[in-house]
N, C-alpha and C positions, 0 to 999 in steps of 0.2 A: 504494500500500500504506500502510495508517494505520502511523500512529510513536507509536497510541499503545500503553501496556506493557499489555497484558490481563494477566485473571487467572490464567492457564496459564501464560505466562512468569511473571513473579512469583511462582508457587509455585513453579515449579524455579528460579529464583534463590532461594528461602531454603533449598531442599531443599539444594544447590549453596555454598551457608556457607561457613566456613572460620574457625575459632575461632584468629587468632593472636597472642593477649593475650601469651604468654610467649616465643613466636619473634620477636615483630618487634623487640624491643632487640637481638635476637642478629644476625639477616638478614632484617632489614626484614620479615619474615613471607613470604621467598620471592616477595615482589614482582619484582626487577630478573630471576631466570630463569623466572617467568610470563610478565612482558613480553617476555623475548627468544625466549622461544618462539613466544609472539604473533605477534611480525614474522617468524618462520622457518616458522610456519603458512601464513601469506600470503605468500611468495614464489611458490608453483607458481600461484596466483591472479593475480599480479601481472604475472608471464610472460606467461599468458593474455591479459592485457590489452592489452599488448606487442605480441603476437602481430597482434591486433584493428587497434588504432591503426595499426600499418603496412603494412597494407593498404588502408589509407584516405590518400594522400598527398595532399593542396592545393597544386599549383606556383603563384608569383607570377602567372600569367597566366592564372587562375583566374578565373572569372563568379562574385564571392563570393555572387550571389542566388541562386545554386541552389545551394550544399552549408549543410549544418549540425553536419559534423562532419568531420574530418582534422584528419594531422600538418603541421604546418610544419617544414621546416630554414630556422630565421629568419636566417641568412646569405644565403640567396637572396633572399631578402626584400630586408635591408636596403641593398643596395648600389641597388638601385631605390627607396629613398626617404629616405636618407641626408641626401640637398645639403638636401632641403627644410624636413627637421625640423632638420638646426644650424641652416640661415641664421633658421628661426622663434627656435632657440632660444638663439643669440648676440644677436637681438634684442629677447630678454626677451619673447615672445610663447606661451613655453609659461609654465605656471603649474603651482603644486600647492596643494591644498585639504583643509583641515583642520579639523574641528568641534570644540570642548572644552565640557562642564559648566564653568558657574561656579560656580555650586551644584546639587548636586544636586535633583533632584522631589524638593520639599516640599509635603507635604497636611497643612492644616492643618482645622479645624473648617469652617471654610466656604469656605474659600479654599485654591485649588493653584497655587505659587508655583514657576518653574525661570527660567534663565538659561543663557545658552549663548554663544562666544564661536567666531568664524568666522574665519580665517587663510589669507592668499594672499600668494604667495611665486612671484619666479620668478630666473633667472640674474641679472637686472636690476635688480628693485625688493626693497627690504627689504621685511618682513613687513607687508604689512597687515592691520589688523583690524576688524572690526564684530563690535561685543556687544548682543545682542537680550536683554530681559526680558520673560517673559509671566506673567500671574497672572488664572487663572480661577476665579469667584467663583460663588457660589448670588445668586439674587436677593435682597437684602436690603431691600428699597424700607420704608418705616413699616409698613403693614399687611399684613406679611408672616406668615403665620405659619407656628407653630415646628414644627409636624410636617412641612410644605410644603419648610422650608429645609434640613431632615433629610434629607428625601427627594431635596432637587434636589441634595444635598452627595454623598449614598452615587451617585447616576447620576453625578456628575465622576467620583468615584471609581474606576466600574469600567473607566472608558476609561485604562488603563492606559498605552497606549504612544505617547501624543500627545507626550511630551516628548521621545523618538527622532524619531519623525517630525516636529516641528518643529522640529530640528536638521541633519536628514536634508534640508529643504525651507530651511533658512537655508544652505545649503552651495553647494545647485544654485543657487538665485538669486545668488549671489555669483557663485558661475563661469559665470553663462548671461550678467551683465552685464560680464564683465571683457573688456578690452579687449588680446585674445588670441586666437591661432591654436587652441592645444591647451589647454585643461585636464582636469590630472589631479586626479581627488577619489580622498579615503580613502574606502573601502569601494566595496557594490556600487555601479554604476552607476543603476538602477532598482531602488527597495527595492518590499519588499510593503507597507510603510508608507504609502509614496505612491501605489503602485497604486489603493490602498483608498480614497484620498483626492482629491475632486475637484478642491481647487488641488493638490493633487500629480498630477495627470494631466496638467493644464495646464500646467505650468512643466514638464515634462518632453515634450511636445507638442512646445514651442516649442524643446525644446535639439535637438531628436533629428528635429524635421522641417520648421522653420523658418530654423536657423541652421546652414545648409547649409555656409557656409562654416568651421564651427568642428566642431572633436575635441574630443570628452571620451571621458572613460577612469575606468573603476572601478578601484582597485585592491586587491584581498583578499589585505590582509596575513597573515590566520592562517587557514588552511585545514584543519587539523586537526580543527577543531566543525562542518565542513559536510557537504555529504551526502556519504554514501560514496563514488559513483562518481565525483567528483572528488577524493578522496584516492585512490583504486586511480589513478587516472590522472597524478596527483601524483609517486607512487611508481614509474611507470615508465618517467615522461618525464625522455631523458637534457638533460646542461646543452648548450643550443643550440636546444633546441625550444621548440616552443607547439603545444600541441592543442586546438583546439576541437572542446568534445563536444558542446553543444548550445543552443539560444537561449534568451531569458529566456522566452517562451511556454509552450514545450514543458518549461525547468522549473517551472515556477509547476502546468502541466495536470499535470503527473508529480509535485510534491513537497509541495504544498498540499492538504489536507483541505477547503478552501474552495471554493467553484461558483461562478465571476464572471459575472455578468451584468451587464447592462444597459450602461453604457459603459464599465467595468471591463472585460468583453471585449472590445469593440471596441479598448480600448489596447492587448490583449495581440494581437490581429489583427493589429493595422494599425502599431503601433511595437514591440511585446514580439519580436512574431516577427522583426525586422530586428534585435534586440541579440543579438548572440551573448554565450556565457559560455566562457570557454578558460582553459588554463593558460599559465603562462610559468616557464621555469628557464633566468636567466640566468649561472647560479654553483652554488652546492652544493644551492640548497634551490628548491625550487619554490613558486610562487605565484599566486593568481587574477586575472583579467579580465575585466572589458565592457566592450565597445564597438559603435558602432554597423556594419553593416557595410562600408559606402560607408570605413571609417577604419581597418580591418584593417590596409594595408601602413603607415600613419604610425603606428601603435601600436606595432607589432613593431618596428620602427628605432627610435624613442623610448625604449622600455623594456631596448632594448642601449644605445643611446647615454650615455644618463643613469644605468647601472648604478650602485647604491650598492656601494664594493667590501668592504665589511663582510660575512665569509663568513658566509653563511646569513642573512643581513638583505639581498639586494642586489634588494629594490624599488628604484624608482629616486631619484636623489639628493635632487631638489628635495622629493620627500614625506615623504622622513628628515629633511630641516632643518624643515620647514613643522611637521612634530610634534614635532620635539626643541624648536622656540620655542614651542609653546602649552605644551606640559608642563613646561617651565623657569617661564612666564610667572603658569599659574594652577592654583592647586590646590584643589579644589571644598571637600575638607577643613576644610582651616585658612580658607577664608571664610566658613563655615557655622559654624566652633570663633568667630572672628571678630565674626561677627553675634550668636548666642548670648550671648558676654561684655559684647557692647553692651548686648544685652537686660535679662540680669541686671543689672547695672550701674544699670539704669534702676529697675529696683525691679518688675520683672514675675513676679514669683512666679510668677502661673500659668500662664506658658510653660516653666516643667518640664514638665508635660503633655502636650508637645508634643513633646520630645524623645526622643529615642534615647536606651535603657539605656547603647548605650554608649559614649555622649558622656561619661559619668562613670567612665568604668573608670580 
């Protein structure tokens, strides 16, 4: 089903309005008992869901290559893989992984300029880091000309999302080369970023059907902005559980507007459809997963084991520290405020131009 807003909806949302210039000093203009209606609207739906998911149960002794969707009671689970994942992770073999801007995507007249800074951490070792810089440019060669560099400058331009996805691919390279049983990365495990992208096909080829011997794990930390039927599932899994509702294939054919061909399907064939996507609530709040599925019972023991005990943040520990040190360490902000005052300083006038209105507020 497209997600995009037609013109039908769009006219009853303006039809649908609500003018509250003069209530909202008073009570926020009836926002907070909107909203709690909201979630008292969706409970008989959420039941529903409830209802679905436990009828669907996965025991540990389970042929993870035939299902692609059940409950776990990840108790059962974890007492069957327990010994394996402390003895990895007393001896610093699990890991967590973390991406940061240094500077934010700068486009500048002929050049697009970003930075990005990559962080591994595990019980063991302090924080490691690798900081990548890239800066892609229009041809400028001497007999270049100006309408030519105009034009090769606006094509950089509309490729908008190469600076996620080249931080998305600096993150797995880091953990495909670490010298580790598990690693866990921030966010999904398989982006559409990388899908799209033939060294992102490849570097995740190699993590997911080459290096047999090694876990990895996606972890979605904020699950509110994603598709709905993982929040309805969200909200009705109790604290102990994990359900997986379905693999990265089968999301990508169900949640993309996009048609993969050529070896773009073939990944979602032959690796997409072996990642499963689940949820986990190991505490008050619930939270998402990938992994592949041969790694199912080491993930579920890991993400008890390593609980963060912060209520409603209890992702697991090591990837609370691994972000709390890049966000201490670098702020894309004040590097960019930083380079700016160098600039001026130097007597560049005309990189005002270039700036943000409101770098001057």
């Amino acid at each position: 089903m497209s997600k995009q807003l037609t013109d039908s909806n769009f006219s009853r949302i303006l039809q649908q309005a609500e003018d509250i210039t003069r209530t909202f000093d008073i009570d926020l203009g009836g926002l907070p008992d909107d909203i709690l209606q909201a979630t008292r609207d969706a409970s008989p739906f959420v039941a529903d869901v409830r209802r679905l998911m436990e009828e669907n149960a996965i025991p540990p002794n389970s042929n993870l290559y035939t299902v692609d969707n059940g409950l776990i009671q990840a108790a059962d689970w974890i007492s069957l893989f327990e010994d394996e994942v402390r003895t990895a992770y007393r001896a610093g073999l699990v890991f967590a992984i973390d991406g940061t801007p240094l500077i934010h995507h700068q486009r500048f007249l002929t050049q697009q300029v970003y930075a990005c800074a990559v962080g591994a951490i595990s019980s063991q070792a302090p924080l490691m880091l690798q900081a990548k810089l890239v800066k892609v440019a229009a041809d400028l060669s001497t007999d270049s000309d100006t309408l030519r560099v105009i034009q090769e400058a606006e094509e950089l331009t509309d490729s908008s999302s190469w600076p996620t996805a080249f931080m998305e691919y600096q993150e797995r390279l880091v953990a495909s080369e670490l010298d580790a049983e598990i690693v866990m990365i921030d966010g999904s495990l398989v982006t559409q970023n990388l899908l799209t992208r033939r060294e992102g096909r490849m570097l995740l080829r190699h993590m997911l059907t080459k290096q047999d011997t090694k876990t990895y794990v996606g972890i979605i930390k904020n699950i509110s902005k994603g598709d709905t039927e993982r929040r309805f599932i969200a909200r009705a899994l109790r604290t102990g559980e994990v359900y997986i509702h379905e693999t990265f294939a089968s999301f990508m054919q169900r949640d993309s507007r996009d048609t993969y061909e050529g070896d773009a399907a073939t990944f979602l064939q032959q690796v997409g459809a072996n990642v499963l996507r689940g949820v986990f609530k190991t505490g008050q709040k619930a939270f998402g997963f990938e992994c592949h599925r041969k790694d199912l019972g080491r993930i579920i023991a890991l993400l008890w084991l390593d609980k963060n005990n912060v209520p409603g943040f209890e992702i697991p520990f090591l990837l609370a520290q691994v972000d709390a040190h890049l966000r201490g360490r670098y702020r894309p902000s004040e590097t960019m405020a930083a380079i700016e005052a160098s600039l001026t300083r130097a007597g560049e006038g005309e990189f005002f131009d270039e700036l943000d209105e409101r770098s001057f507020r």
